[in-house]
N, C-alpha and C positions, 0 to 999 in steps of 0.2 A: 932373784928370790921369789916373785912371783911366781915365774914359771918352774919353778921348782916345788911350791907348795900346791900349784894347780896338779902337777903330775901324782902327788903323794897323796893327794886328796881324790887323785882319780883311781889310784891303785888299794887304798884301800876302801871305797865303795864298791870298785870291782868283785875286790876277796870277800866283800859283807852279802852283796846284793845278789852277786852273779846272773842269773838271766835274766829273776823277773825286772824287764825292764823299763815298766812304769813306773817303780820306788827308784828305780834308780835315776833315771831323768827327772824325778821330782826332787829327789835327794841332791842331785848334782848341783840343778839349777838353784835350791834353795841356797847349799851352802856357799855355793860363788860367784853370788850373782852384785856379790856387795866389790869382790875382786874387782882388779884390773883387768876382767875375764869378759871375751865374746862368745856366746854357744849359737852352733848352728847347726840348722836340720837341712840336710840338703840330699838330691837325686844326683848325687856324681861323687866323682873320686874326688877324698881329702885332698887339699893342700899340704905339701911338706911343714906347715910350721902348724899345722891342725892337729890335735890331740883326739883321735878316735875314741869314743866312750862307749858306742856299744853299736850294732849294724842291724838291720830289719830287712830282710829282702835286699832290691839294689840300692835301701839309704841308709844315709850315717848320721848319728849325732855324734856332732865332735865340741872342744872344746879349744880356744884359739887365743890371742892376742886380744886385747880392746879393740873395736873399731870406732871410727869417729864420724859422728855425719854431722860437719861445720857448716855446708853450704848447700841450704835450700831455694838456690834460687829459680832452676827449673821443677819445683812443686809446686802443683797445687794447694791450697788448704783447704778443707772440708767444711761447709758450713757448720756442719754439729762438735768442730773441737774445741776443746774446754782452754782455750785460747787466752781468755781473759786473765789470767795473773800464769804468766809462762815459766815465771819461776818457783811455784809451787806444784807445776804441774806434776814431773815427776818423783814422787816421794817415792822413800828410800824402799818401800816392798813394792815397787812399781818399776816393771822392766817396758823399755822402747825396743823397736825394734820394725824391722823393712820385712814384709812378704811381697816374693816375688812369685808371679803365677804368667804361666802360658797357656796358647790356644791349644784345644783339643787336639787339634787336627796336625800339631808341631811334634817332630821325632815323634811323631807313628801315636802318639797317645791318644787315644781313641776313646774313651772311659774316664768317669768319672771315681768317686767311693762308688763301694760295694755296696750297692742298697739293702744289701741282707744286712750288714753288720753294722751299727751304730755309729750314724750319721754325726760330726762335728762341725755345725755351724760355725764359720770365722767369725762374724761377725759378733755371736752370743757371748764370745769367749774374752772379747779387745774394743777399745775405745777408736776407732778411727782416726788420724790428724793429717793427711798431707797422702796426696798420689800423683802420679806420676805414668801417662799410659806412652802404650809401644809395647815392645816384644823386646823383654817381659817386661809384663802391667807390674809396676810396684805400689807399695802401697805400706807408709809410716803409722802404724798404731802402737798403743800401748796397753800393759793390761798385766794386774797382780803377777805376783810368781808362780802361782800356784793355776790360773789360768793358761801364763804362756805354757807353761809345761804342756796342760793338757792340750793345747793345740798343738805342740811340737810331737808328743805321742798318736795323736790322731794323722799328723801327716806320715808318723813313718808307718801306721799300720793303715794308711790308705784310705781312712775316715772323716778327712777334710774335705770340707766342701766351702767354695769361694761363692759370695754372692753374685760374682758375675758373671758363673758357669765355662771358668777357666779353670786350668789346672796348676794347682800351685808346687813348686817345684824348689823355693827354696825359703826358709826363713831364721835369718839372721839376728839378735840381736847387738842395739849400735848403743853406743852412748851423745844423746841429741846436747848440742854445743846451745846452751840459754841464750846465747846471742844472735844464734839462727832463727831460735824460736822467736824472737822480739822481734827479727827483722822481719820473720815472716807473718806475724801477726800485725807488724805496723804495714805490709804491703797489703793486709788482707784487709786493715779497715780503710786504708784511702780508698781500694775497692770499693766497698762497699758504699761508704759516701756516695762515692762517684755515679752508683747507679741506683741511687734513694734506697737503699736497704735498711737504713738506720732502725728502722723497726722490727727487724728480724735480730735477736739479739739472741746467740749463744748462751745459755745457762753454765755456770763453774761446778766442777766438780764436786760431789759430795766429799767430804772430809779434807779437801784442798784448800778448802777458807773461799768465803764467800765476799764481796766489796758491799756495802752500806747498799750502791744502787739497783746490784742485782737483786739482795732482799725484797726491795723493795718491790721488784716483778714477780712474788708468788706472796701468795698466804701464808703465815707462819704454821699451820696447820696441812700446807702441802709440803715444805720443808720438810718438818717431822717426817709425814708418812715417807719422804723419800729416803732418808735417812734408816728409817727405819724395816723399809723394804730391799736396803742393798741397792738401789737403782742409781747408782754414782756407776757404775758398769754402762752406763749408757746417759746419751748426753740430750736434752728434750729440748727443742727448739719453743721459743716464746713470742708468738709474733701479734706483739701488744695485747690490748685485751678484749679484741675482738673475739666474739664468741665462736661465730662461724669457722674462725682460724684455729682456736683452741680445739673445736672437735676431729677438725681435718689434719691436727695433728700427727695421730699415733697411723692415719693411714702414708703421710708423706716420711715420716723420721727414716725409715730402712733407707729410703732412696738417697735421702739431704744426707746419709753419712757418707755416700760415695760421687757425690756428686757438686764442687764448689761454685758458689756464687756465680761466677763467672759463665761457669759452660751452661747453664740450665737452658732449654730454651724456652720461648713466650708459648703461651698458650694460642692456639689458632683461633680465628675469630667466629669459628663457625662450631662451637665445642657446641653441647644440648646445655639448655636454656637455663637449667638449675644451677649448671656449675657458672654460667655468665654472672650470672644473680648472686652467688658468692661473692666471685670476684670483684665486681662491680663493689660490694658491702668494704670488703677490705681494699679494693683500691681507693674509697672515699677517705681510711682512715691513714691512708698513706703508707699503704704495704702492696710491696711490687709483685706481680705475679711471678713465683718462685720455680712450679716444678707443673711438670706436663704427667698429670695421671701418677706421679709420685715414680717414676722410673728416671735409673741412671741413664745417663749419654753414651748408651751400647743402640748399633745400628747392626743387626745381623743378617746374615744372605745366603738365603738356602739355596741351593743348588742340585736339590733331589740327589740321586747315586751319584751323581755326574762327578770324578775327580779333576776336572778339566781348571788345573790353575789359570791357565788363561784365561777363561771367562773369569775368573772369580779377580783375576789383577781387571778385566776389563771393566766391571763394574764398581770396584775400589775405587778405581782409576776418574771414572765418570764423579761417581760422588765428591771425591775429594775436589775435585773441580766450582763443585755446586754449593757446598756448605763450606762454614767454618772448620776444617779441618784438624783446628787446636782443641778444637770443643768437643768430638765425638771420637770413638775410638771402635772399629769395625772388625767383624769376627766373622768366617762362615758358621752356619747352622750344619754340621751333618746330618743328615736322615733318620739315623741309629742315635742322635740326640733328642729330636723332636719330642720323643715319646719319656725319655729318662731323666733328663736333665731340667735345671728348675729354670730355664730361660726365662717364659710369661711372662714375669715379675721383673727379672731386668731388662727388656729389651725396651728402646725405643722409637724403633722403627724394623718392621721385619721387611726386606727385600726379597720378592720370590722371582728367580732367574732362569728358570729352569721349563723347556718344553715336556719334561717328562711327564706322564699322570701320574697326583699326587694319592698316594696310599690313602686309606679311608682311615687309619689311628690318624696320620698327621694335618689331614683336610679338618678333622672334627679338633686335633688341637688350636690348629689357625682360628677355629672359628671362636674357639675356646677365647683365644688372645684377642679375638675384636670384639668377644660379651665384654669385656674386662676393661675397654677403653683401648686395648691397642691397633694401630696403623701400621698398614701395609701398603705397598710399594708393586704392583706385577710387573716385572719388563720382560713381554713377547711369554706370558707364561703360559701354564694351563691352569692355571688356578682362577676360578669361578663359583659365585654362589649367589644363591637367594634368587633375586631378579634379574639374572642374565645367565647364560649361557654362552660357551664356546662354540661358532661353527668353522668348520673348515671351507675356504677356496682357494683351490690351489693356484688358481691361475694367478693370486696376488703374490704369492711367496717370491721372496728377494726383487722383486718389484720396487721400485721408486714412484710415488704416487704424492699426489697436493692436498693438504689436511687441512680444514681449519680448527683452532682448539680455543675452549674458551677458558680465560684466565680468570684466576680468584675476585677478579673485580668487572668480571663479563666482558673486558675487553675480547675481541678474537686476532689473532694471529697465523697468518697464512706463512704455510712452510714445506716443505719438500723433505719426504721420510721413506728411509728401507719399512714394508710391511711387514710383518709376521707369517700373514698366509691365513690368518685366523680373523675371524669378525665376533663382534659380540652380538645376542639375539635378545628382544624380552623374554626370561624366563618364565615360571609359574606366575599366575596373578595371587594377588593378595597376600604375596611373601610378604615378614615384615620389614625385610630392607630396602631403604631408600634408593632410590636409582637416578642420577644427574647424566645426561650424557655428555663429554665433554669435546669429544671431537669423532665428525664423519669423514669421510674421505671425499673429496671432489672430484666423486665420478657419478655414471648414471643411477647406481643402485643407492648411494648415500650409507655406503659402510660404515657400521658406525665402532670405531678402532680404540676410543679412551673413554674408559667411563669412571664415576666415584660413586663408590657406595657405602653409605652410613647404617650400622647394624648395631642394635642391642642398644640400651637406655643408657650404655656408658662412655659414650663418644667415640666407641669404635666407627672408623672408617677404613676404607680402601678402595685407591688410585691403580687399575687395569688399565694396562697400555698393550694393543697388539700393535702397536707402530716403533719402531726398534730407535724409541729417545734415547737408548744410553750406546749405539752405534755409529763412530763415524764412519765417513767414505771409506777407510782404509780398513774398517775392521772387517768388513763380510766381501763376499767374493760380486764385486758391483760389478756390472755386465758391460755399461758402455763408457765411455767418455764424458756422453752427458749427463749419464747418472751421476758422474762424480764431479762435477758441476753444481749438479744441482741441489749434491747434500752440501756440498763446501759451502755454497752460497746461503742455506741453510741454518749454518752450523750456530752463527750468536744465538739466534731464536732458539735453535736445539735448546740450548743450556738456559736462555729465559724461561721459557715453558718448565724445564724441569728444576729449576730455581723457583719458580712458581707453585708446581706440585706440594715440593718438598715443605717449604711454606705453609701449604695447606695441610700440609701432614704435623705441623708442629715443630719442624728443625729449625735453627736457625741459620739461614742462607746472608749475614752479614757477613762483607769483608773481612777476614780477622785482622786482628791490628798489624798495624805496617813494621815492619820487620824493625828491630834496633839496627844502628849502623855498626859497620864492622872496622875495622883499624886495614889497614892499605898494607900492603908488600909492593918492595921495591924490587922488580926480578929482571934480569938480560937474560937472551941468547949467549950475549958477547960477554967473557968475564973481564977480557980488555976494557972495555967500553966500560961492564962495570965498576972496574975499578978507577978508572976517569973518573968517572960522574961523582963516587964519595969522595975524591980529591976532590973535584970543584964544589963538592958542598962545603968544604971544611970550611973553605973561606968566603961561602955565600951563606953562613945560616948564623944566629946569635949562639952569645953561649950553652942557652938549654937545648941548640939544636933547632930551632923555630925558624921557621921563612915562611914570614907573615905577606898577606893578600889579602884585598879586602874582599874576596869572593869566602875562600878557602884558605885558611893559615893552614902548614904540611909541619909538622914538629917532626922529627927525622929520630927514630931510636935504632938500638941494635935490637932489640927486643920487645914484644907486646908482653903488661901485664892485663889482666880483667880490670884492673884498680884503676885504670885510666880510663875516664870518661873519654868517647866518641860524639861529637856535636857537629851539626852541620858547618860550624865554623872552625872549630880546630879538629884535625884529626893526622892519629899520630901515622907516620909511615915506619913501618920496620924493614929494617938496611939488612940485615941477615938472614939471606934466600935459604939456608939449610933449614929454617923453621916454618917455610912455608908447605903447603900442600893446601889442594881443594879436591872436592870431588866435581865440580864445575869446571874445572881450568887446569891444564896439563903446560906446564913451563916446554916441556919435552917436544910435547906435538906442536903448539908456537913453534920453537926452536926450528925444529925439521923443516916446515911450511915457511919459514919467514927467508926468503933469498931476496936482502935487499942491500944497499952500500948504505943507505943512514935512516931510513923512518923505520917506524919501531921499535925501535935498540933499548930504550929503556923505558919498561913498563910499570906503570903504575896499577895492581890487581887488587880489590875490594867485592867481596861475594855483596854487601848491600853499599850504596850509598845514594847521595841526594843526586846526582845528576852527574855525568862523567866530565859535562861541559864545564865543571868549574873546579877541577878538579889542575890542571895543566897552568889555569890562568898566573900564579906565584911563580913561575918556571921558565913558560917559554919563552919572555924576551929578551934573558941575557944567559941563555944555556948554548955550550959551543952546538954551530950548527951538525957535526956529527952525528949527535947523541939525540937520533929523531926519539921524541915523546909520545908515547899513548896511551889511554886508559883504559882500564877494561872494567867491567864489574860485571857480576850474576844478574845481580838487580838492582833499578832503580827507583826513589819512595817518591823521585819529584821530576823524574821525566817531562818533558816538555809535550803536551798532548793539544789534542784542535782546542781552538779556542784560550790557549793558556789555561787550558783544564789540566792537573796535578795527577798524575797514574801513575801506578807500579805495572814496572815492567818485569813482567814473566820470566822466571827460569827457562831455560830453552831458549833467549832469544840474544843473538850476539849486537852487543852495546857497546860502544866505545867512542873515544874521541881523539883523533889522532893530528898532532902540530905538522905541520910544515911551512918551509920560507919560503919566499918568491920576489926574485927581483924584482923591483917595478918595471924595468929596464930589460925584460925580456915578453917573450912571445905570449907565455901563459901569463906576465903581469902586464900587458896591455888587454888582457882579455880574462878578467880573474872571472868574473859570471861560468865560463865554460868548468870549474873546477866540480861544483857539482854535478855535472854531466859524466866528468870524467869517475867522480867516485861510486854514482849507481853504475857506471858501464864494469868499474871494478868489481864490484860487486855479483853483478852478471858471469860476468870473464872467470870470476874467480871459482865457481862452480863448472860452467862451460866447459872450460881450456883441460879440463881431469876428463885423460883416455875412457871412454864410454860412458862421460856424464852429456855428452856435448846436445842433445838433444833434448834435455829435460826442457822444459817451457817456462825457464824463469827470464823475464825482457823487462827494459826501463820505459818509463814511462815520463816525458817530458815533464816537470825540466828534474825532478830530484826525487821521480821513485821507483820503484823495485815493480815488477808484478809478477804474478801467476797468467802466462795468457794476456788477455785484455781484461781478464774479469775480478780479480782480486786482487790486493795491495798486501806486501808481505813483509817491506820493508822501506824505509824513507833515510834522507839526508838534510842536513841540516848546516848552515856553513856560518862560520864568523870571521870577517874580516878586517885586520887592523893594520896601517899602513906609520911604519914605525923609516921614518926620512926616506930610505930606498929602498925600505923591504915591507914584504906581506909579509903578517905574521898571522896564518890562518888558522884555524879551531874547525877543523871534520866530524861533527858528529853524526856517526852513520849507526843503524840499529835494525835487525832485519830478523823473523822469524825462523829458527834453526830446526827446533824439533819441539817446538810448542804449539801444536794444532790449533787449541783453541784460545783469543776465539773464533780464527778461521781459516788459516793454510799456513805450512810452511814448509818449507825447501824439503825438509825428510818427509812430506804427504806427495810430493810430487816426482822423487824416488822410488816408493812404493808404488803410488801407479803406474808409472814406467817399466816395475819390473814384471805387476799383472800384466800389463798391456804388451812388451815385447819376451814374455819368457826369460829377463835379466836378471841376476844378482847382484843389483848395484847396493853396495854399503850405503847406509847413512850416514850421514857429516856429521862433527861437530864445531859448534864455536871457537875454538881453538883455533882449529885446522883452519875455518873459514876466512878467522878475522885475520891471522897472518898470510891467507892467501891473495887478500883483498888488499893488504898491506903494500903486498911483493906487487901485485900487475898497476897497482897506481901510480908506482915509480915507475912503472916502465911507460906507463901511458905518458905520463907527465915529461917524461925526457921525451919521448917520441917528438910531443907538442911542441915542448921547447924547438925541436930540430925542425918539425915540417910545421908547423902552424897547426890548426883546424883538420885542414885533409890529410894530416897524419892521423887523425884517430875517427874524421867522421865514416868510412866504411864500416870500421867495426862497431857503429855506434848506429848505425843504421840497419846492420844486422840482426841485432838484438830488440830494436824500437818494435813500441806496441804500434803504434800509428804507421 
């Protein structure tokens, strides 16, 4: 019946309205917005079950099915939504609704609105509440009927304009589930708690109804005017009754509506002196510094004409490395944007990457962005001003040279860096920007390669590097051996230093928080074996499925729901390999690589967990010896580090922990110490032993680790031993750098040099491949041992030794 009355109600505004098509999406949306009815504006072809209402160029506004958004739990919330009674939020002439917007620079879109014809601010039209970045940036607001309209008009005639100087590409609305809103408003104020916010308080919306104690936060006299002004269209943040804050207001509100508590970052400690002097006022009164210059957490990277994706993944790449990566969301600047598009105001960090000379409109706009307070970034650019200058020597170019740089707190740090080719000079005297030099080169003439310079009374600064910090060994064409040496060894400092920078620019370079843990899959090679192992659970696990341990309980499902909590002490395994997939971990490629008669057959794979070592402990000492056990994960939150220090292990690095038995009453159980020897030389072997890898320079290192060379450590082992009447019952935890560089070598850095240095195409490995290869030669070593003692395997162990 619905969709019967939405059709008749579309065919006769059609016959009423006919083209002009502003009355008619007003009309539409008014008369069905009370329906079971979703309307959406979008740049693509309908959906079959989408009712076309009328088409503009290549968009359509159609009319659809309800849609439901029940589950906010990867949103954000915006500090300025009207949050506080979320059940009045949306009244009945108030539609919700998701805009989804892309980068410029995505399917060819090049262009923003037409600046001749009348510009549609998002923002002016909708209330903000929840976003969500990536490609495409979404982003949940709401906003009368008569508003969404006109922004859904302005998108199809190409008049919208995103505050973040993307391109918005589709907007939908949903009907918001009250019970998402509650959950997400009671996750927004533990937040806040959590990080002394309590005095930053969201004002409610006008005509939504107000609680007793918001009243109490304004004058009855500013109420009225607001009221009376319409200004319930926008939500005013109140942060106590600090005067200083009150006025600094209406400059932060555009930013605080796209930007939540969480991702802001701190202000640097080195801002100009007036704004300290605020802060300082309101931090006495116990309000947290909120917002950097009043910009959202856009980090943008120009790269002059250049269309070179690779540089532009290459410095992504860096950054994501260096900052909170949850917290910032990164976009190129085009060239042909610089000058049209309203970036200045959202950016918060401009990155310039590019050797090209910068045109004289977009040099004067940069300068534009550091009167105004904003931060810049140079790596190896040509962008210079005020009191320095570019010079050219070419004799430094792709050179490796000893810098020392001075960090935020005047420490210095010496390190080994690809040059630019370029040095800085003092420019004019008496310019009015500030000049810091931060790092020379340690050679005769004292090049001086990193400088900061502070401009304009608005805490504009910028950080010039002609020393190539966002370049590892591998990225540029390094000329010797020992150049690649010398950045490797290099490489933590790299990332301190530019962790340091970024810092001083105002990012925030805290670990993001440590990953949630994930639910375990239960996978074989062998389906035989698989299906062993659920017969022997049947009658090793309690009724709900549980086999409990006092490290790790394993609760055994066919299925994961989300509704099941994951804790370091109980977590569930799911039995049914048809639901599994990673983008980390290939069952397949295992499979292929694992040629072994029992280790392991049955694998335990989790993309996070606490440690893979306690993961086996509930298992291995009454599982038939066949069904060799191993664990794998992505990552880990409580890895085992020097000192019983707590680290997360990297994506990219293969981790596991693999069971096997040992008689006491044989060769390798009168000599159990030798079993770590045996698992680095696997490890070794297991790269080696692959036709035209045999030469790469990965060797052990007595008594349990991995190296590069003699000069860097890539990977280690770790043994536990228990002696269960006449058997070992050992725990392998082995963990070795796969294709995660920093923060400082791994097996695919040392492929790639190999294939510079002899002209080769050697593939990169992955974890998969590796760990099952390392699997397969351990058994073979291990039997070897058994058969010949010691001098069955010390040749090969002596082959590969750094010593």
């Amino acid at each position: 019946a619905p969709a019967m009355l939405i059709t008749l109600c579309y065919l006769y505004l059609w016959a009423r309205w006919g083209p002009r098509s502003v009355a008619l999406v007003r009309s539409t949306v008014r008369r069905l917005h009370r329906s079971r009815c979703s309307f959406t504006f979008c740049a693509r072809q309908p959906q079959p079950e989408e009712r076309v209402c009328l088409r503009v160029g290549g968009k359509v506004f159609c009319t659809g099915e309800a849609q439901f958004l029940d589950d906010l739990n990867r949103w954000s919330v915006l500090l300025a939504s009207p949050f506080i009674h979320p059940e009045k939020l949306l009244a009945a002439e108030h539609i919700a609704f998701v805009t989804e917007s892309i980068s410029a620079q995505t399917e060819n879109l090049q262009r923003g609105p037409d600046s001749s014809k009348e510009i549609v601010k998002w923002s002016d039209f909708c209330s903000p509440l929840a976003y969500k970045p990536g490609e495409p940036f979404k982003l949940i607001a709401e906003a009368s009927v008569d508003n969404f309209s006109s922004l859904g008009i302005a998108f199809l005639e190409d008049r919208l304009q995103m505050d973040n100087g993307m391109v918005p590409h589709r907007i939908v609305s949903v009907h918001l589930k009250e019970s998402a809103l509650k959950e997400l408003t009671k996750e927004k104020e533990v937040k806040e708690k959590s990080r002394d916010m309590d005095a930053v308080t969201p004002a409610g919306k006008s005509g939504s109804g107000r609680g007793e104690e918001e009243k109490s936060m304004k004058k009855e006299e500013e109420e009225r005017e607001q009221e009376e002004t319409g200004a319930g269209d926008h939500h005013h943040l109140h942060l106590s009754s600090c005067q200083e804050c009150l006025q600094l207001e209406n400059s932060t509100i555009e930013s605080v509506k796209f930007a939540s508590a969480e991702n802001i970052p701190e202000l640097p400690d080195d801002c100009s002196s007036r704004r300290e002097e605020k802060e300082e006022e309101c931090l006495e009164k116990g309000i947290k510094r909120i917002n950097l210059a009043g910009k959202p957490p856009n980090i943008l990277i120009y790269l002059g004409s250049e269309a070179a994706k690779e540089r532009l993944e290459q410095v992504k790449s860096v950054l994501r490395e260096c900052i909170d990566a949850e917290s910032y969301t990164m976009y190129q600047l085009q060239q042909e944007q610089v000058l049209r598009d309203p970036w200045l105001e959202n950016c918060l960090l401009l990155v310039i990457a590019t050797e090209e000379p910068i045109p004289e409109g977009c040099h004067q706009q940069f300068m534009t962005f550091l009167s105004k307070g904003g931060k810049i970034l140079g790596f190896s650019s040509s962008f210079a001003f005020g009191g320095v200058q570019i010079k050219q020597k070419n004799k430094l170019r792709k050179a490796v040279h000893e810098l020392v740089v001075c960090k935020k707190d005047s420490s210095e740090v010496k390190l080994n860096l690809l040059v630019s080719g370029c040095v800085f000079e003092e420019g004019m005297k008496g310019d009015s920007s500030r000049v810091k030099v931060l790092s020379r080169l340690n050679n005769a003439d004292k090049d001086t390669v990193i400088v900061h310079l502070a401009h304009g009374s608005s805490g504009g600064e910028a950080i010039l590097c002609q020393a190539h910090l966002e370049l590892d060994s591998n990225s540029m064409d390094v000329q010797t051996e020992e150049d690649f040496n010398l950045l490797k060894m290099s490489n933590s400092k790299r990332y301190e230093i530019l962790q340091d920078f970024l810092t001083c620019l105002g990012l925030s370079c805290e670990l993001s928080e440590i990953p949630a843990l994930t639910p375990i899959y239960l996978l074989s090679p062998d389906e035989e074996i698989h299906l062993a192992f659920l017969k022997w659970l049947e009658g090793n696990v309690d009724a709900e499925g549980l086999r409990a341990s006092s490290k790790v309980s394993l609760k055994f499902v066919p299925s994961w729901e989300s509704k099941v909590e994951v804790t370091p002490s109980l977590m569930p395994v799911v039995t049914e390999m048809g639901s599994f997939s990673s983008e980390h971990f290939s069952l397949e490629i295992y499979q292929q690589h694992l040629q072994t008669k029992k280790l392991g057959k049955i694998l335990l794979f989790t993309e996070v967990t606490t440690t893979t070592m306690n993961l086996l402990d509930g298992l291995m000492l009454e599982l038939p010896e066949e069904m060799g056990l191993i664990a794998v994960a992505a990552r880990q939150t409580q890895g085992k580090g020097r000192g019983g220090n707590v680290w997360l292990s990297p994506l990219g690095c293969a981790l596991c922990t693999l069971h096997i038995s040992i008689p006491l009453h044989s060769n390798l159980g009168q000599r159990i110490p030798f079993i770590q020897h045996l698992v680095s030389l696997a490890v070794v072997e297991s790269v080696r032993s692959i036709p035209g890898y045999e030469d790469i320079e990965l060797r052990v290192k007595w008594p349990n680790d991995i190296y590069y060379s003699d000069l860097m450590k890539l990977g280690g082992v770790l043994v536990n031993s228990t002696l269960i009447e006449t058997t070992f019952h050992i725990l392998i935890g082995f963990g070795f750098n796969v294709s995660n560089s920093n923060p400082t070598i791994c097996i695919n850095d040392l492929i790639a040099k190999f294939n510079r240095e002899e002209g080769t195409e050697l593939k990169p490995l992955s974890v998969d491949c590796l760990i099952a290869r390392t699997v397969t030669v351990l058994e073979r070593l291990i039997e070897i041992f058994q058969e010949k003692g010691p001098n069955g395997v010390l040749p090969q162990y002596y082959k590969y030794w750094v010593h």
